[in-house]
C-alpha beads as a LAMMPS data file, in Angstrom:
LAMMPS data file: protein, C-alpha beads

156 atoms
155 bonds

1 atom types
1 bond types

-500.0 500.0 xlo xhi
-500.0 500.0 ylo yhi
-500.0 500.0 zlo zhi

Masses

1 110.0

Atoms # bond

1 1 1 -185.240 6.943 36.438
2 1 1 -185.236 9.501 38.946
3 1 1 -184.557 8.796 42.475
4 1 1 -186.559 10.125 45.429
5 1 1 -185.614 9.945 49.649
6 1 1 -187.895 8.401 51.634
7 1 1 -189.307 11.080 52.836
8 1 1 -190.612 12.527 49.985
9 1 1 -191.684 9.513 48.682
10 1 1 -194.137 9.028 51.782
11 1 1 -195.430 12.861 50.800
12 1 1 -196.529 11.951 47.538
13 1 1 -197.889 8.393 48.516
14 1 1 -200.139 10.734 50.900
15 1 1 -200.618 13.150 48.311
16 1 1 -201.846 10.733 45.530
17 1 1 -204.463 8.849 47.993
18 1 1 -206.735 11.370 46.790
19 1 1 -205.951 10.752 43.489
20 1 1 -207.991 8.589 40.499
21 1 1 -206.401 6.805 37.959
22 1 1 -205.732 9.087 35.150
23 1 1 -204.590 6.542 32.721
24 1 1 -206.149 2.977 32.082
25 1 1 -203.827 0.161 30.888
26 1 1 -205.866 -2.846 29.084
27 1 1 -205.032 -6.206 27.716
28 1 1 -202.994 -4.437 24.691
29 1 1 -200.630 -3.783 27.206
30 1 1 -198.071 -0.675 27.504
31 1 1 -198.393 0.464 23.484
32 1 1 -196.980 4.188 22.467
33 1 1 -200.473 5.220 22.567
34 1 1 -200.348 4.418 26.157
35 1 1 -197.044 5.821 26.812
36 1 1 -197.850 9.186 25.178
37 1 1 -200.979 10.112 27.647
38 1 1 -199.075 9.054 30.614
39 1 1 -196.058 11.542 29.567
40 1 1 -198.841 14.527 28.804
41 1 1 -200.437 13.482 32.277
42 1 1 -197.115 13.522 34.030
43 1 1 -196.358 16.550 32.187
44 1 1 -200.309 18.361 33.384
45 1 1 -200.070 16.753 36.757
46 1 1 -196.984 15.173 38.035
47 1 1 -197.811 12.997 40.434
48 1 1 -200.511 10.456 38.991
49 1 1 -202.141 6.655 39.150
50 1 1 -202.040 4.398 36.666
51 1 1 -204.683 1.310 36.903
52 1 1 -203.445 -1.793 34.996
53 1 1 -206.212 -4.452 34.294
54 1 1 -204.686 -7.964 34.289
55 1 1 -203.633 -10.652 36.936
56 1 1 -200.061 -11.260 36.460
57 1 1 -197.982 -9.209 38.683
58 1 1 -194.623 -9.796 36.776
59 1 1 -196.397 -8.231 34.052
60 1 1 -197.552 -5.273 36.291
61 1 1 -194.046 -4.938 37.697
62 1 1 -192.213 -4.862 33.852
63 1 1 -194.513 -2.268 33.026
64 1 1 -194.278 -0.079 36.219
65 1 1 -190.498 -0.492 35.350
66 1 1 -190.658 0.483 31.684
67 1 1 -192.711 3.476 32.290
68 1 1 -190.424 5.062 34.723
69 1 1 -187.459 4.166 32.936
70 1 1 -188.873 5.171 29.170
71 1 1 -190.472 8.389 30.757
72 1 1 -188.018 9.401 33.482
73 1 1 -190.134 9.154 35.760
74 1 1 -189.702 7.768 39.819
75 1 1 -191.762 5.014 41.274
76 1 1 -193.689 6.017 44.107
77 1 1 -195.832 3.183 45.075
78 1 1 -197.397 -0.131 43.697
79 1 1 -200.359 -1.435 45.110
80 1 1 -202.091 -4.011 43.716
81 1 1 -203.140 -2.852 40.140
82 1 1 -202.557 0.959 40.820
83 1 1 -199.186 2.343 40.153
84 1 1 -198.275 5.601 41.317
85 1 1 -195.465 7.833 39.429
86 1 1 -194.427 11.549 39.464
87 1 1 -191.958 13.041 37.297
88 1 1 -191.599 17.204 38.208
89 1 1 -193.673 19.371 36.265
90 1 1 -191.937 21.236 33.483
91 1 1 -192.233 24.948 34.225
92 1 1 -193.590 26.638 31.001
93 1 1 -193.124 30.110 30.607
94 1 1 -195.555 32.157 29.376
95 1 1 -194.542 35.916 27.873
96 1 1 -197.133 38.290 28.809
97 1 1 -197.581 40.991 26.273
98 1 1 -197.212 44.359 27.482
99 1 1 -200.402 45.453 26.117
100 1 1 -202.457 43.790 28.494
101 1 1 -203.274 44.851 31.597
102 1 1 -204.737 43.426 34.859
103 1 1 -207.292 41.303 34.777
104 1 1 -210.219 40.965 36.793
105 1 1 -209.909 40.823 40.549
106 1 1 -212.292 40.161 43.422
107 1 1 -212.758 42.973 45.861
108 1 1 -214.634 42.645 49.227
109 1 1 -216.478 46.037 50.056
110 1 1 -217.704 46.591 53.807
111 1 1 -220.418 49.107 54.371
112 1 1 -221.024 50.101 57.788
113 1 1 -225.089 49.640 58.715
114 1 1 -226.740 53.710 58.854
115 1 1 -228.088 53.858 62.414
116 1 1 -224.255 52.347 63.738
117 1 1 -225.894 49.304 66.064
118 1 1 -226.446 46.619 62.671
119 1 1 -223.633 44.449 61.642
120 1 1 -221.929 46.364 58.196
121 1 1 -222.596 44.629 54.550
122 1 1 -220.349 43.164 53.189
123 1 1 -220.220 42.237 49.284
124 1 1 -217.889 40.631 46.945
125 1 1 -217.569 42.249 43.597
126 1 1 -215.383 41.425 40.212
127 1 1 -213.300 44.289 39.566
128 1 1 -211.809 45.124 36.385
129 1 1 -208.051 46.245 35.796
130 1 1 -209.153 49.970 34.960
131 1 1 -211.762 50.319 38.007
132 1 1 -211.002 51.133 41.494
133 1 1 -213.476 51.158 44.890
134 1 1 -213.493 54.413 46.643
135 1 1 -213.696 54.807 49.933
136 1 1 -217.512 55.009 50.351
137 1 1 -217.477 51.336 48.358
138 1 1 -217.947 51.977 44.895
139 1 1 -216.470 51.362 41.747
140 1 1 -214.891 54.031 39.290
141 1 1 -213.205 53.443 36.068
142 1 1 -209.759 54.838 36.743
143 1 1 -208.738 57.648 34.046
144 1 1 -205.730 57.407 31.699
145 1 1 -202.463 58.613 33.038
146 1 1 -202.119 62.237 31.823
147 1 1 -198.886 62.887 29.376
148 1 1 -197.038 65.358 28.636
149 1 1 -196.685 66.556 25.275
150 1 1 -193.258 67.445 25.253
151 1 1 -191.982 64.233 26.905
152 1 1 -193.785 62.456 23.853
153 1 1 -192.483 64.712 21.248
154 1 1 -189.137 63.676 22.244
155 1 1 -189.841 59.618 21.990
156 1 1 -189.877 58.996 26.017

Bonds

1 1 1 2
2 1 2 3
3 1 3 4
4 1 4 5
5 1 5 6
6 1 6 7
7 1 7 8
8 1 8 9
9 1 9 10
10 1 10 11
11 1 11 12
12 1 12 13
13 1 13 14
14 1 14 15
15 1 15 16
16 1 16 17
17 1 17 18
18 1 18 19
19 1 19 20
20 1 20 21
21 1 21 22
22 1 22 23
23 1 23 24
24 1 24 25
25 1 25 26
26 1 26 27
27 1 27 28
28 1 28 29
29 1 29 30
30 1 30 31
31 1 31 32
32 1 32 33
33 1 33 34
34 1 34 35
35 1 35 36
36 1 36 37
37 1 37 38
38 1 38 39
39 1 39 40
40 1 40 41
41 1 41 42
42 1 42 43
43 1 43 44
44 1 44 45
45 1 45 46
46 1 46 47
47 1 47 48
48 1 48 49
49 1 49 50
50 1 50 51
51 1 51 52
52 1 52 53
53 1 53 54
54 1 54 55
55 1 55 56
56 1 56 57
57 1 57 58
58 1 58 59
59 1 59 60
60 1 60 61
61 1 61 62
62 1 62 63
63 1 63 64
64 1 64 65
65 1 65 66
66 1 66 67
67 1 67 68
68 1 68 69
69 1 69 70
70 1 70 71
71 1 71 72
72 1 72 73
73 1 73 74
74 1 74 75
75 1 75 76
76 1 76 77
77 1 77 78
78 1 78 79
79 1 79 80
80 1 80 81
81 1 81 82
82 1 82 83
83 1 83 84
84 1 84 85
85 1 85 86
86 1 86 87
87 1 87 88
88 1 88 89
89 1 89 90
90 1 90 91
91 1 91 92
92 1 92 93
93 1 93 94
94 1 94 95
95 1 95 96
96 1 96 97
97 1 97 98
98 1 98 99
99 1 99 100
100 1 100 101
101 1 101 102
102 1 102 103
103 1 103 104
104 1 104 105
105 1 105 106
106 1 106 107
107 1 107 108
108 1 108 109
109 1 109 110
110 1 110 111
111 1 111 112
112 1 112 113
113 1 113 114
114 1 114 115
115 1 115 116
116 1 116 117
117 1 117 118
118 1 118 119
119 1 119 120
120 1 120 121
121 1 121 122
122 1 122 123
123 1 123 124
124 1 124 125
125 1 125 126
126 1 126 127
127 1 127 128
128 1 128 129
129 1 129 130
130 1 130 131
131 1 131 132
132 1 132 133
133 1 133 134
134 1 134 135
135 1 135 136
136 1 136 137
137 1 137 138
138 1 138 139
139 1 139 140
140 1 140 141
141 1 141 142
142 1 142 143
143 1 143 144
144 1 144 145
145 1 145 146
146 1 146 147
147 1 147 148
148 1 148 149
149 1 149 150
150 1 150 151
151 1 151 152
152 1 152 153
153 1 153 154
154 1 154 155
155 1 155 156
């Protein structure tokens, strides 16, 4: 189980007030089933509720205990029959293939009114990687870099 100060634990009780219960614990009780979607929810999320249906609260408090122990996971806060965990996200890296390139962005264009004395117009378009807004607002398909033929013959 991972530890967390005070402070930060009062951050993510704040943080997960917000929050629904992502994972529902019945009368089965805490089976692998169970303990597999809570580690792919702590690994999507991080900081997430758990409702547990039952009235004993020893029975709450073993399996609040089990599942940050078994998951390495801290204990934020236990309320009732809502249990609050996080566990750090796990940073996956994803290689981006070089023969991609930009994707689409959002570009705000601002047109000044003709007679001077209106407000401008102002429009929101989806640009693609290739394209570019010129100055009077709008959109060209940007040409291919020029190479040189030499440069290329020699493998640069």
């Amino acid at each position: 189980m991972s530890k967390l100060t005070p402070a930060e634990r009062s951050a993510l009780r704040a943080e997960a007030h917000a929050l629904n219960p992502v994972v529902l614990i019945g009368e089965s009780g805490l089976t692998t089933s169970v303990i597999k979607e809570i580690e792919h929810s702590l690994d999507a999320h991080g900081l997430i509720k758990i409702r547990v249906f039952g009235d004993d609260r020893e029975e709450r408090v073993a399996i609040y205990e089990t599942i940050c122990q078994k998951l390495d996971a801290a204990p934020v806060q236990h309320i009732g029959k809502l249990l609050v965990i996080y566990r750090p996200k796990k940073e996956a890296e994803k290689a981006r293939s070089e023969t991609r390139g930009k994707g689409m962005r959002e570009v705000t264009i601002v047109k000044p009114s003709p007679s001077g004395t209106k407000r401008p117009t102002v429009t929101k378009v989806m640009v693609k990687g290739n394209e570019r807004v010129t100055q009077g607002g709008s959109i060209k398909r940007a040409k291919p870099r020029q190479t040189s033929k030499k440069k290329s013959s020699l493998g640069r």
